[in-house]
C-alpha positions as CSV (number, residue, x, y, z in Angstrom):
1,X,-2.1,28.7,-46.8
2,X,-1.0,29.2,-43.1
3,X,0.7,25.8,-41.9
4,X,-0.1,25.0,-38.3
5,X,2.2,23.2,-36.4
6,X,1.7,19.4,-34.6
7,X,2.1,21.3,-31.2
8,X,-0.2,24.5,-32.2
9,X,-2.9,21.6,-33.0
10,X,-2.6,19.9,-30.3
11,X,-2.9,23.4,-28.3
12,X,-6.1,24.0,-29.9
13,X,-7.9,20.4,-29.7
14,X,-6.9,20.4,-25.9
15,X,-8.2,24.1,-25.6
16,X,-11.3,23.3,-26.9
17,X,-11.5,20.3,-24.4
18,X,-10.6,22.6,-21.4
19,X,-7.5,21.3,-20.8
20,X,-4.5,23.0,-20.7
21,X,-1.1,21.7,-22.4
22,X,2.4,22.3,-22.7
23,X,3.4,20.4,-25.6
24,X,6.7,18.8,-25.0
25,X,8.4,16.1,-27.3
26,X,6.0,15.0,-30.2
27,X,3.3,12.7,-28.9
28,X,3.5,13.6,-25.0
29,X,2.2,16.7,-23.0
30,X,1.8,18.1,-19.9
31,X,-2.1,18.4,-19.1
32,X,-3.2,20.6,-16.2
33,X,-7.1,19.5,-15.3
34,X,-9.0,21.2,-12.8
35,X,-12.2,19.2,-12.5
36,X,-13.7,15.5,-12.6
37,X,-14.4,15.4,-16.6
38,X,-11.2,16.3,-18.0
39,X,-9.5,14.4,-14.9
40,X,-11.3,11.4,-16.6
41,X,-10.1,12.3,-20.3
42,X,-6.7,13.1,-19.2
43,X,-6.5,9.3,-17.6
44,X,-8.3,7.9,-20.7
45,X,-6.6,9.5,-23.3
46,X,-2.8,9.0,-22.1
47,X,0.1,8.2,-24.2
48,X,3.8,7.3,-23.0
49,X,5.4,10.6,-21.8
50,X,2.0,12.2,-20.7
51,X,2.3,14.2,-17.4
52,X,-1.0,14.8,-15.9
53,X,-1.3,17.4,-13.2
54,X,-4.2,17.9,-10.9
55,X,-5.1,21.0,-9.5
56,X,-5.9,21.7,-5.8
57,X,-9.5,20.2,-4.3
58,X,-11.6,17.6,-4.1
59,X,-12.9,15.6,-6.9
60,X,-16.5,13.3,-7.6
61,X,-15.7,11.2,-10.5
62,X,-19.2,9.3,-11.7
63,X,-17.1,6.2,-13.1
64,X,-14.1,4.2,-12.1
65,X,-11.2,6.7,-13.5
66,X,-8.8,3.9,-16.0
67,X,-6.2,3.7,-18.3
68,X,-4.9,0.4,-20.3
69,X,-2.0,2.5,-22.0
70,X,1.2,1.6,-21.4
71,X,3.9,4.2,-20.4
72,X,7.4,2.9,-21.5
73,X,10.6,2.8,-18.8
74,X,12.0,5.7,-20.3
75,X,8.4,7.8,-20.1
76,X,6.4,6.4,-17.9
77,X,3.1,8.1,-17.5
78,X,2.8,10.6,-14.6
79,X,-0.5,11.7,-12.7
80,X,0.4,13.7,-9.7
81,X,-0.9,16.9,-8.0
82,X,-0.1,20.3,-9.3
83,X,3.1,21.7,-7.4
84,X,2.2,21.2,-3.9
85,X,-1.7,21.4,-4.0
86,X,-3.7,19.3,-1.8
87,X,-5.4,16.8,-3.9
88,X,-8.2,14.2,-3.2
89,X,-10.5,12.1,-5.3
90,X,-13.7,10.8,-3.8
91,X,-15.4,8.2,-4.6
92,X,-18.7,9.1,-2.9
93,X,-20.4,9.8,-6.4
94,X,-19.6,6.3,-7.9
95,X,-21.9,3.5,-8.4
96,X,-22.4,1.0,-5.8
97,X,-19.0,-1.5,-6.1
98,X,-16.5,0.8,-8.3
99,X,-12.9,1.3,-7.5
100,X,-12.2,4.9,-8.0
101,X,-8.7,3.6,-9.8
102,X,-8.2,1.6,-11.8
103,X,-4.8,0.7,-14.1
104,X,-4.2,-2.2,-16.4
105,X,-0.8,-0.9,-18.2
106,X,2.7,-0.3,-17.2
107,X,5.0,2.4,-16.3
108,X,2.9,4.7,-14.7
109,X,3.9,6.9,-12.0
110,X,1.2,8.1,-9.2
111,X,2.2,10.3,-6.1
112,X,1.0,13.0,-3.7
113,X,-2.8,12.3,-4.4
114,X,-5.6,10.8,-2.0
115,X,-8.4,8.3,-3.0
116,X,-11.1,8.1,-0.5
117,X,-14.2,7.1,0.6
118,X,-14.9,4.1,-2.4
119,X,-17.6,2.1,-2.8
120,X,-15.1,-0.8,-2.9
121,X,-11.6,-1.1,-3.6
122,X,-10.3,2.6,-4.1
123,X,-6.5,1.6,-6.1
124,X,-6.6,-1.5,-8.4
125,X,-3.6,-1.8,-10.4
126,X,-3.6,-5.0,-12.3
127,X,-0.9,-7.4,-14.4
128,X,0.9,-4.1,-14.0
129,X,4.6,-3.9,-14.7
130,X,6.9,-1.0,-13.6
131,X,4.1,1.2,-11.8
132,X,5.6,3.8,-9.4
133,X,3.1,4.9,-6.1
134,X,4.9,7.7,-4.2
135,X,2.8,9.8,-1.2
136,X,-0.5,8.7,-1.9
137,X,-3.5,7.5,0.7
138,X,-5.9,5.2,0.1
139,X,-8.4,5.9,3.0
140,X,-12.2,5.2,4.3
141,X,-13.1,2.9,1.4
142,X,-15.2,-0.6,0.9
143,X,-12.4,-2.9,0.7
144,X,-8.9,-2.9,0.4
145,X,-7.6,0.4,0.1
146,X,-4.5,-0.2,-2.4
147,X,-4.8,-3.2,-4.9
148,X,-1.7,-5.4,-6.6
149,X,-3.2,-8.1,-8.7
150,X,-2.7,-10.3,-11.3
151,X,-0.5,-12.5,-13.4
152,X,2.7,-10.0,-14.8
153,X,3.0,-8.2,-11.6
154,X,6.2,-7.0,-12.0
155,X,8.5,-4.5,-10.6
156,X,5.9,-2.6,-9.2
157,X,7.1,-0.1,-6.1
158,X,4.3,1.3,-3.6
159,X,6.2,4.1,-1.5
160,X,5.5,6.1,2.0
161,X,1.6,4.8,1.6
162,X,-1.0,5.6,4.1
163,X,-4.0,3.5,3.7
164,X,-6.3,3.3,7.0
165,X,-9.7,3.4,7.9
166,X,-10.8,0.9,5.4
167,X,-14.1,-1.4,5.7
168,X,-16.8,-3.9,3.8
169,X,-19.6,-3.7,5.2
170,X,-21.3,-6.2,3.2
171,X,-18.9,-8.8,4.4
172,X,-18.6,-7.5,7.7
173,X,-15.2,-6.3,7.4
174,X,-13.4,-9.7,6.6
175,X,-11.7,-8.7,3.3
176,X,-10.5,-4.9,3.3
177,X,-7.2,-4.4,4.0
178,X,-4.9,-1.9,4.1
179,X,-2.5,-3.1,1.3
180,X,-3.8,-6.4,-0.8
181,X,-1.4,-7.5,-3.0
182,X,-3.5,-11.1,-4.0
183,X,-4.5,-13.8,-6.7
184,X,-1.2,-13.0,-8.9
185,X,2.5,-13.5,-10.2
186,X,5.3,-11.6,-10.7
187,X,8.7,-10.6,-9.0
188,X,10.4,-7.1,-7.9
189,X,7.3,-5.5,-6.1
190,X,8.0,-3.7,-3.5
191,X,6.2,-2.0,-0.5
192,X,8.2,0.4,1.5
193,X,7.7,3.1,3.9
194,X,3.6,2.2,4.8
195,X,1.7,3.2,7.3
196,X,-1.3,0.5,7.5
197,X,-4.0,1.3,9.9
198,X,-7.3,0.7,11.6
199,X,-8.4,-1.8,8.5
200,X,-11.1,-3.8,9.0
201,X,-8.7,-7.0,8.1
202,X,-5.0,-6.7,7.7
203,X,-2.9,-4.3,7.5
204,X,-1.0,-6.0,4.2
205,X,-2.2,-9.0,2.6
206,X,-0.7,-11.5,0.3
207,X,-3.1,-14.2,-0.2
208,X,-2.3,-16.2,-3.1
209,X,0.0,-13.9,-4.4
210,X,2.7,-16.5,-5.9
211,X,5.8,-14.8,-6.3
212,X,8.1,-12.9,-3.2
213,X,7.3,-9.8,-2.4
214,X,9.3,-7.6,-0.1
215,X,8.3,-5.3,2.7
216,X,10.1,-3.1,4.5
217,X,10.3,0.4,7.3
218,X,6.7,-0.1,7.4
219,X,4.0,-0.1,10.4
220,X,0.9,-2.1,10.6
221,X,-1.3,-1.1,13.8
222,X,-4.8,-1.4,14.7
223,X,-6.2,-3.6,12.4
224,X,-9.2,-5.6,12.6
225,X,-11.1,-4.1,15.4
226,X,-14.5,-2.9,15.4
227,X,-14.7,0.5,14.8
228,X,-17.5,0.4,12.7
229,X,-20.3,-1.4,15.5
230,X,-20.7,-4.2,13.2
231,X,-22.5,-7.1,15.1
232,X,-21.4,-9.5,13.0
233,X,-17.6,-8.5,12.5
234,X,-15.4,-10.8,10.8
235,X,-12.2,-8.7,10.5
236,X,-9.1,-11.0,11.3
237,X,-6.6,-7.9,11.9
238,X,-3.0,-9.7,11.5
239,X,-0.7,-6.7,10.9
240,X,1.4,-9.1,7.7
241,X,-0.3,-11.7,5.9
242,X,2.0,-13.5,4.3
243,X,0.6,-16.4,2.2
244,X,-2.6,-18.2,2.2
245,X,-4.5,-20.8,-0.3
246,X,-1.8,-22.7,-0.8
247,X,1.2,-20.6,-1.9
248,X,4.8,-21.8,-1.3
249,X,6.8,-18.5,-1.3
250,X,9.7,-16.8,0.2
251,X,8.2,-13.6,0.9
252,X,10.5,-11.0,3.3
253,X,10.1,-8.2,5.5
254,X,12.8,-5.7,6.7
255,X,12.9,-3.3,9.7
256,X,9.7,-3.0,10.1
257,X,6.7,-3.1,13.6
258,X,3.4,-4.5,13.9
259,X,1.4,-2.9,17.0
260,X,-2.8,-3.2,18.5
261,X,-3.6,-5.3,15.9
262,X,-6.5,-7.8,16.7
263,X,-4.7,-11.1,15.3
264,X,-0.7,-12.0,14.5
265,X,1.6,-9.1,14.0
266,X,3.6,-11.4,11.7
267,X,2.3,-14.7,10.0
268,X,2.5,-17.1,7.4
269,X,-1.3,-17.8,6.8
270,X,-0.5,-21.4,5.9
271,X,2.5,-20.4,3.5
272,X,4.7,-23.3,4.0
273,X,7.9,-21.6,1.8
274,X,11.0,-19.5,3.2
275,X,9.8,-16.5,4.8
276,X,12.4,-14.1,5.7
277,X,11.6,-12.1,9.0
278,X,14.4,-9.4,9.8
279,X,14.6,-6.7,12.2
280,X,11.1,-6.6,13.0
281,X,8.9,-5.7,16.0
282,X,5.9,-6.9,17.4
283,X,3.6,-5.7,20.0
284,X,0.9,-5.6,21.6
285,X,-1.2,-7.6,19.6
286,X,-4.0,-9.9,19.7
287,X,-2.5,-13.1,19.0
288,X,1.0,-14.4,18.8
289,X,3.5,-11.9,17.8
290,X,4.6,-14.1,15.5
291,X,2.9,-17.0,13.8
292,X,5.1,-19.1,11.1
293,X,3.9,-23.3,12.5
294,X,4.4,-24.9,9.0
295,X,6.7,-22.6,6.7
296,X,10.5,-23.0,6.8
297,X,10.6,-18.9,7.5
298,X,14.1,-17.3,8.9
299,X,13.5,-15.5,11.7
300,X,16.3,-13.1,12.8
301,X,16.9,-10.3,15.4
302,X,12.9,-9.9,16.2
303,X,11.6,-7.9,19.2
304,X,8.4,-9.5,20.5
305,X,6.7,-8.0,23.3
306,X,3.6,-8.4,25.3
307,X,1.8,-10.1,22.8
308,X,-1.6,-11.7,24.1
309,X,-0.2,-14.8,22.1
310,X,3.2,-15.1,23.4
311,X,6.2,-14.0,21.5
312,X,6.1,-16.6,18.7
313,X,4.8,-19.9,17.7
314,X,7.5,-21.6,15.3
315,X,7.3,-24.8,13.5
316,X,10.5,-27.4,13.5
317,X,11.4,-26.5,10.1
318,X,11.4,-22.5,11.5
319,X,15.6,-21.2,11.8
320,X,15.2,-18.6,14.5
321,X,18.4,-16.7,15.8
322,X,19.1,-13.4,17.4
323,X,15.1,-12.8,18.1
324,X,13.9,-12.2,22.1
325,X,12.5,-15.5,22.7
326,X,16.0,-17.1,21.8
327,X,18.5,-18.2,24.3
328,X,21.1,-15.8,25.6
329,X,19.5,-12.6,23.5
330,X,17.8,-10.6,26.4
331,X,15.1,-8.0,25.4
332,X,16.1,-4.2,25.4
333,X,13.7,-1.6,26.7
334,X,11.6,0.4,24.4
335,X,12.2,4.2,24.9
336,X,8.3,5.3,24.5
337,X,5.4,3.2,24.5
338,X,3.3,5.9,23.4
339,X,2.0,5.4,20.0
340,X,0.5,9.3,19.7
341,X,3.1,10.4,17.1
342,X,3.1,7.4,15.0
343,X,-0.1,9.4,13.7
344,X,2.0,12.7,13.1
345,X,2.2,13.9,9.5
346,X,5.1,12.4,7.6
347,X,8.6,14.1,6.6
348,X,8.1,16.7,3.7
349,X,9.6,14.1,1.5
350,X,7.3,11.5,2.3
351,X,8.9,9.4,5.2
352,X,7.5,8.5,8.3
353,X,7.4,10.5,11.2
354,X,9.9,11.0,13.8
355,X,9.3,9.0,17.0
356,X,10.8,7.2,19.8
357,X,7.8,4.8,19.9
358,X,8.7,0.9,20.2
359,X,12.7,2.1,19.4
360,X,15.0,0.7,21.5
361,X,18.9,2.1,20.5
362,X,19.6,-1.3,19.8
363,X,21.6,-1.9,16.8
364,X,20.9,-5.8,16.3
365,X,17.5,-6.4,17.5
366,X,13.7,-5.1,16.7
367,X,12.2,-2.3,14.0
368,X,14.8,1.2,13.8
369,X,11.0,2.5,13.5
370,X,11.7,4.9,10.7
C-alpha cells in the first residue's frame, strides 16, 4: 500500500478546493486564491503560520470575509496580495450593513490590499491582540473605514493607511471616520504613517476607547464636509478625536498635521486626562486648531495657523510650551501652502509622499510632514 504523505494530502484536498498550496512546516501553507469563494475559505479555514496570497483584481465577496483563529507571535497569519499585484475587495455585493472584514483573533498580518465601497464599516478588527496592517486602504465605505474595537486591544500596529472618502448616509454622515479606534481597552496600539481624508466625520476617532493610543507622521485633511449633498449633514470633521463619553486617558500624537477640516484639527472631545501633543501642525481648519478646555494635555512645539478658531483654546490645567501662540516662540513660514501633492502616491515602501506642503525647515516647531 502506497503511503501518502501529510503534505501530498494536503496538496490534494486543497487541489480539489481550487486552491493552490505550498506546504511548508506541518500545519501551515501558503494558499494562492484567485477569486471571491476560495478567498472566503482561505480566511475561514486559517491556522497559525497560514500565508494567504491574493491574486491581481477585484473581488465581490457575498458575506462579511472573518476569521476567529488565532495566529501566534512567532506565525502570525498573513493575507496579502500576490508579489506586487493590485488587489481590491469590494463590498458592493454584500448585504445591506456588512463590514467586508472582519477579525476577532490575534496575530494576523494584513498589507498591500484595498477594501472599498462597504455597506458599513469596511475593516473591523475586534479584542484583537498583535494584528499587523501595513499599505492597505480602506476607501468609499458606509462608516468608518478602519475599525479598532473592543476590550483586549492590544499591541495592535495600523501602518502607512489611506482611508478617505468614507460616508453614512443613514445618519447623515455623523459617524464614519477615517480611523475609529472606539468602545475598548487595551495598550500598545499604534497608528502611524495615515493619510485620513475627506470622511464624513473625523479623520481618527477615539471615543471611549480607555487605554492610550499613540499617533504619529500622520495627516488628517478634509474631513467633515459635504461632499455627498446631504441636506441634513451632521459630519463634525475634527482631524483627532481624542476622547469622548467620559474617558480619562493620556493619549499622544507625534509629528503629525491636521489641514481643511470642518471642526478642531486637534481635540480632546471632553477627555479630561494627559494628552500629549508634540510637533504637530494645524491649519486651516474649521474651528480652533487646537481644542484641549478641560484635560491636563501637554502641548509642545505646535504650529497653528490660520485656523477659523484661533490657534488654540487651552484649559488652566493645559502645560503649553514651545507652541506659536506662546510667548517669545515666533511662527516660521511654511514653504508651500499647496496641498496638491499630499494626494501623490506614496513611497514604494509605503510612506507618504514627498512634499514641501505646511514644512517649515524648522527643527523645533510644527509637523516634519513626512
Amino acid at each position: 500500500m502506497r503511503r501518502i504523505s501529510i503534505f501530498t494530502a494536503l496538496a490534494v484536498t486543497t487541489a480539489s478546493l481550487g486552491l493552490a498550496v505550498i506546504a511548508t512546516p506541518a500545519h501551515a501553507a501558503t494558499v494562492v486564491v484567485s477569486n471571491s469563494t476560495d478567498l472566503t475559505s482561505a480566511i475561514k479555514n486559517a491556522t497559525a503560520g497560514t500565508v494567504i496570497q491574493v491574486r491581481g483584481g477585484t473581488y465581490y465577496p457575498t458575506a462579511t470575509l472573518q476569521s476567529t483563529t488565532n495566529g501566534t507571535s512567532s506565525a502570525p497569519v498573513t493575507l496579502t496580495a500576490y508579489g506586487s499585484e493590485t488587489v481590491k475587495i469590494d463590498g458592493s455585493s454584500l448585504p445591506s450593513g456588512s463590514w467586508i472584514f472582519k477579525l476577532t483573533a490575534d496575530y494576523w498580518n494584513v498589507s498591500n490590499i484595498t477594501f472599498q465601497n462597504s455597506p458599513d464599516s469596511a475593516v473591523v478588527c475586534q479584542s484583537c491582540t498583535g494584528t499587523n496592517w501595513n499599505n492597505v486602504k480602506t476607501i468609499n465605505g458606509g462608516d468608518s473605514g478602519f475599525t479598532l474595537t473592543g476590550d483586549g486591544t492590544v499591541d495592535n500596529t495600523v501602518k502607512n493607511l489611506d482611508s478617505y472618502g468614507n460616508y453614512d448616509a443613514a445618519t447623515h454622515g455623523q459617524n464614519a471616520d477615517g480611523v475609529a479606534i472606539k468602545f475598548g481597552s487595551g495598550t500598545g496600539n499604534l497608528v502611524t504613517g495615515a493619510r485620513l481624508y475627506n470622511n464624513s466625520d473625523d479623520g481618527i476617532d477615539l471615543w471611549s476607547f480607555s487605554s492610550p493610543v499613540t499617533i504619529e507622521h500622520s495627516w488628517s485633511f478634509g474631513n467633515g464636509i459635504n461632499r455627498w449633498g446631504d441636506s441634513a449633514f451632521e459630519g463634525n470633521g475634527n482631524g483627532y478625536k481624542l476622547g469622548g463619553n467620559g474617558v480619562t486617558v493620556a493619549h499622544v500624537v507625534n509629528n503629525s498635521a491636521a489641514w481643511g477640516n470642518s471642526g478642531n484639527g486637534f481635540t480632546e472631545n471632553s477627555n479630561t486626562g494627559a494628552i500629549v501633543i508634540n510637533r504637530t501642525t494645524a491649519y486651516l481648519n474649521g474651528g480652533a486648531g487646537y481644542y484641549f478646555a478641560t484635560s491636563s494635555a501637554k502641548l509642545g512645539k505646535n504650529l497653528a495657523v490660520s485656523n477659523s478658531g484661533g490657534p488654540v483654546t487651552k484649559g488652566s490645567a493645559v502645560t503649553s510650551s514651545g507652541n506659536n501662540w506662546d510667548s517669545g516662540i515666533s511662527t516660521p513660514s511654511f514653504i508651500s501652502t499647496d496641498a496638491s501633492t499630499t494626494y501623490n502616491a506614496r513611497s514604494s515602501s509605503g510612506t507618504l509622499p514627498s512634499t514641501t506642503f505646511l514644512t517649515t525647515g524648522s527643527t523645533t516647531i510644527g509637523a516634519t510632514m513626512n
